[in-house]
Residue frames as a rotation matrix with the C-alpha (Angstrom) as fourth column:
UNK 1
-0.635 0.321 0.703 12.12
-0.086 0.875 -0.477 8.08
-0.768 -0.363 -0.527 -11.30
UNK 2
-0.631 0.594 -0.498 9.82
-0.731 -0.242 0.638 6.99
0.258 0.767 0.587 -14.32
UNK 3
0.060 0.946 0.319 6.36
-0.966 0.136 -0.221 5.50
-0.253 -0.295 0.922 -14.31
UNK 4
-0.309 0.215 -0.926 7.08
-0.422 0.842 0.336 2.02
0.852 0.495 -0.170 -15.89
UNK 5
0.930 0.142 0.338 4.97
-0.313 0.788 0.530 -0.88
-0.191 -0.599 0.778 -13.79
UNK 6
-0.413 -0.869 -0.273 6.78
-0.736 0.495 -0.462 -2.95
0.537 0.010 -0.844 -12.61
UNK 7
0.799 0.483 -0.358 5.09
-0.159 0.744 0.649 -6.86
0.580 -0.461 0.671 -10.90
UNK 8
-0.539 -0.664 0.519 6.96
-0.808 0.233 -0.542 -7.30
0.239 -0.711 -0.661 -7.44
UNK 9
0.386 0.707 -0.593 5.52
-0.096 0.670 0.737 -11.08
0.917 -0.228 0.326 -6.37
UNK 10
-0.417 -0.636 0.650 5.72
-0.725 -0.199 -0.660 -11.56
0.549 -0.746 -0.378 -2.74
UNK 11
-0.161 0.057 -0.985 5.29
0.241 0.970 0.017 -15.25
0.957 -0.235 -0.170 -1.19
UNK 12
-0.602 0.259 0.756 3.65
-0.799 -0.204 -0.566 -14.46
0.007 -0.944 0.329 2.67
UNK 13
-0.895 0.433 -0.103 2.24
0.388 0.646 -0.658 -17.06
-0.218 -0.629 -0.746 4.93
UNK 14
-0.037 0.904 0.427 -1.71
0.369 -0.385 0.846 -16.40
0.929 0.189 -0.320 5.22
UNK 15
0.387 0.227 -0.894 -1.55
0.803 -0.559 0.205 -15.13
-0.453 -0.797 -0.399 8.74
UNK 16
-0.689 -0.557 -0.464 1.14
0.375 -0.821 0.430 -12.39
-0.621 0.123 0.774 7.23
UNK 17
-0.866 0.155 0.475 -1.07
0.410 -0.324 0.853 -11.94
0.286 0.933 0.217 4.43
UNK 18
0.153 0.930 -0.333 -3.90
0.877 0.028 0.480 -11.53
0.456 -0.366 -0.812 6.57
UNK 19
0.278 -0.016 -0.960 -2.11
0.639 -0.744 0.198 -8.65
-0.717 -0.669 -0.197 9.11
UNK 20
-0.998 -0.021 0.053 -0.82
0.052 -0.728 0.684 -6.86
0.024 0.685 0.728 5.50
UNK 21
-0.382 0.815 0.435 -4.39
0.570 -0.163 0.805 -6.69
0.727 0.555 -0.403 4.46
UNK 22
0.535 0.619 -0.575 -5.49
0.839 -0.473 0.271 -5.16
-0.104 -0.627 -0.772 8.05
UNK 23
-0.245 -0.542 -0.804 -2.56
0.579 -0.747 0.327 -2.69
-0.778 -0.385 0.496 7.68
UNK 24
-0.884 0.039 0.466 -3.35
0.411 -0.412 0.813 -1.51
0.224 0.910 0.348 4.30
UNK 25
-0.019 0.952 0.304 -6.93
0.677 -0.212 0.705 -1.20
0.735 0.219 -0.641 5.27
UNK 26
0.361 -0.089 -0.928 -5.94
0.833 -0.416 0.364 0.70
-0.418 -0.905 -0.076 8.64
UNK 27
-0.430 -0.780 0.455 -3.37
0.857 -0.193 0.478 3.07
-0.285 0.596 0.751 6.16
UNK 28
0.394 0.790 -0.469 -4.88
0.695 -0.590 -0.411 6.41
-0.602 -0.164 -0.781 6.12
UNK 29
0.458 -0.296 0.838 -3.96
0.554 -0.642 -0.530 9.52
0.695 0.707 -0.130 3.82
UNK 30
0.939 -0.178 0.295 -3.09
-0.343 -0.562 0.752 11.19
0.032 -0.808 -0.589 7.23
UNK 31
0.516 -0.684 0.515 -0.37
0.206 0.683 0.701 8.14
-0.832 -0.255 0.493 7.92
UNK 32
0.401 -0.285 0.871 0.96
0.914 0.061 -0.401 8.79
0.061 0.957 0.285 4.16
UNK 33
0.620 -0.485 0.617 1.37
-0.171 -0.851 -0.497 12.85
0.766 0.202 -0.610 4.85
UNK 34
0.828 -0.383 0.411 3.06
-0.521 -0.250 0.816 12.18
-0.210 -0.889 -0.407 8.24
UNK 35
0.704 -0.412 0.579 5.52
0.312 0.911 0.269 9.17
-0.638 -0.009 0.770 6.77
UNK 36
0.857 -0.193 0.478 6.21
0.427 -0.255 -0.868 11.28
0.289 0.948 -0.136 3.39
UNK 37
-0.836 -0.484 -0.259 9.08
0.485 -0.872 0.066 13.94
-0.258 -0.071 0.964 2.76
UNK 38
0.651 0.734 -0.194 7.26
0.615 -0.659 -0.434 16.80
-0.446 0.163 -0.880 3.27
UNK 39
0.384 -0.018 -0.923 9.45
-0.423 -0.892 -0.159 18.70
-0.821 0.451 -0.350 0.56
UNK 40
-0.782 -0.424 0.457 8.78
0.207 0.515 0.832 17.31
-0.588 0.745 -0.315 -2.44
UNK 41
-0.783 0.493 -0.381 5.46
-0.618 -0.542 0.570 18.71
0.075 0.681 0.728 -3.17
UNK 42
0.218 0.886 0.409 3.32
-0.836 0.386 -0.390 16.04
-0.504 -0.257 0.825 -1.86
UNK 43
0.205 -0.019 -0.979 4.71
-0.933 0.298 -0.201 13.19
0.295 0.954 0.044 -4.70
UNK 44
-0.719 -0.455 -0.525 5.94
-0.316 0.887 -0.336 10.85
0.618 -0.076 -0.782 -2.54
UNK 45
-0.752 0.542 0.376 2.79
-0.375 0.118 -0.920 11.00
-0.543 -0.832 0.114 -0.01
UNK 46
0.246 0.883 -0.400 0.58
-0.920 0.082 -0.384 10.70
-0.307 0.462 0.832 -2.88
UNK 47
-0.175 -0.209 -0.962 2.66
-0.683 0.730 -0.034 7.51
0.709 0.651 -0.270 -4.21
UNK 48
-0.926 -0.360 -0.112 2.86
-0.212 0.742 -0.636 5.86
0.312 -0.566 -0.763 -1.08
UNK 49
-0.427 0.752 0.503 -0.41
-0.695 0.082 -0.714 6.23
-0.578 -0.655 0.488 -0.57
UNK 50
0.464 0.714 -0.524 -1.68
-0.874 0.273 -0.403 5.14
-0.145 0.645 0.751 -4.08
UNK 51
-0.265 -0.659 -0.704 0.71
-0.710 0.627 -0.320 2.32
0.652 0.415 -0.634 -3.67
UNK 52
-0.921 0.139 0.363 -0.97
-0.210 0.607 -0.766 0.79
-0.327 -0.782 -0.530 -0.60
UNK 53
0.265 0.956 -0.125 -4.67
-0.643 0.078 -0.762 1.17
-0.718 0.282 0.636 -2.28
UNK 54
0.075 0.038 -0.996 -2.83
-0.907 0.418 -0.053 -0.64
0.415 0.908 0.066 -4.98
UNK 55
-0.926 -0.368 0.078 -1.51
-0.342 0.735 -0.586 -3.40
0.158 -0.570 -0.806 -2.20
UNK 56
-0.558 0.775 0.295 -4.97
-0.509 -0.039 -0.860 -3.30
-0.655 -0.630 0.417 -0.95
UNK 57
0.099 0.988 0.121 -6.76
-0.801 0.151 -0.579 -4.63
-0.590 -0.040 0.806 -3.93
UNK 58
-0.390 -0.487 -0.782 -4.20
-0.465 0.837 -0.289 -6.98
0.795 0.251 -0.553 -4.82
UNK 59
-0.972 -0.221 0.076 -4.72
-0.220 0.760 -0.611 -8.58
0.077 -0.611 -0.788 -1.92
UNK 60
-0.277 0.960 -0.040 -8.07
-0.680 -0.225 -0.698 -8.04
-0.679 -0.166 0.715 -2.01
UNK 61
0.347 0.344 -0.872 -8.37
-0.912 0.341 -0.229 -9.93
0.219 0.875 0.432 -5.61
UNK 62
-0.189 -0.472 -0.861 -6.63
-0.573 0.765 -0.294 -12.84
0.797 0.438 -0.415 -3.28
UNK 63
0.235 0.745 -0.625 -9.46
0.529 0.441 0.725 -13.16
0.815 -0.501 -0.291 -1.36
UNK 64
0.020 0.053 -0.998 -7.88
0.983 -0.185 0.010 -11.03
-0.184 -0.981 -0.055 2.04
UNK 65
-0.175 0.213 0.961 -10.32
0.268 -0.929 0.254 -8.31
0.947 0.302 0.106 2.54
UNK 66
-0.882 -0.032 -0.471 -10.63
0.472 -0.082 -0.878 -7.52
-0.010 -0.996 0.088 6.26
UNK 67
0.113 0.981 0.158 -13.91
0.912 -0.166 0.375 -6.26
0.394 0.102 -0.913 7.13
């Protein structure tokens, strides 16, 4: 797998956009080791995680920040 970014746009109602933003903010490092392969060294828990913190402040920067 290689590191290039890559812009995924995704088109969501505001209610959807509203329950992504609570999940992301709910989204724990805990939820990330349980979800992960746990034999890979941790690589795919750490992405998925740092990939929701990225979700998170997209959505954040489009105004849904859940309190």
């Amino acid at each position: 797998m290689s590191d290039k970014t890559l812009e995924i746009v995704v088109k969501l109602t505001e209610p959807r956009a509203n329950a992504l933003a609570q999940l992301v903010k709910r989204f724990r490092y805990e939820d990330a080791c349980r979800l992960s392969n746990a034999h890979d060294g941790g690589q795919e828990r750490d992405d998925m995680f740092d990939a929701m913190t990225d979700l998170r402040v997209a959505l954040h920067e489009r105004g849904f920040a859940p309190r």
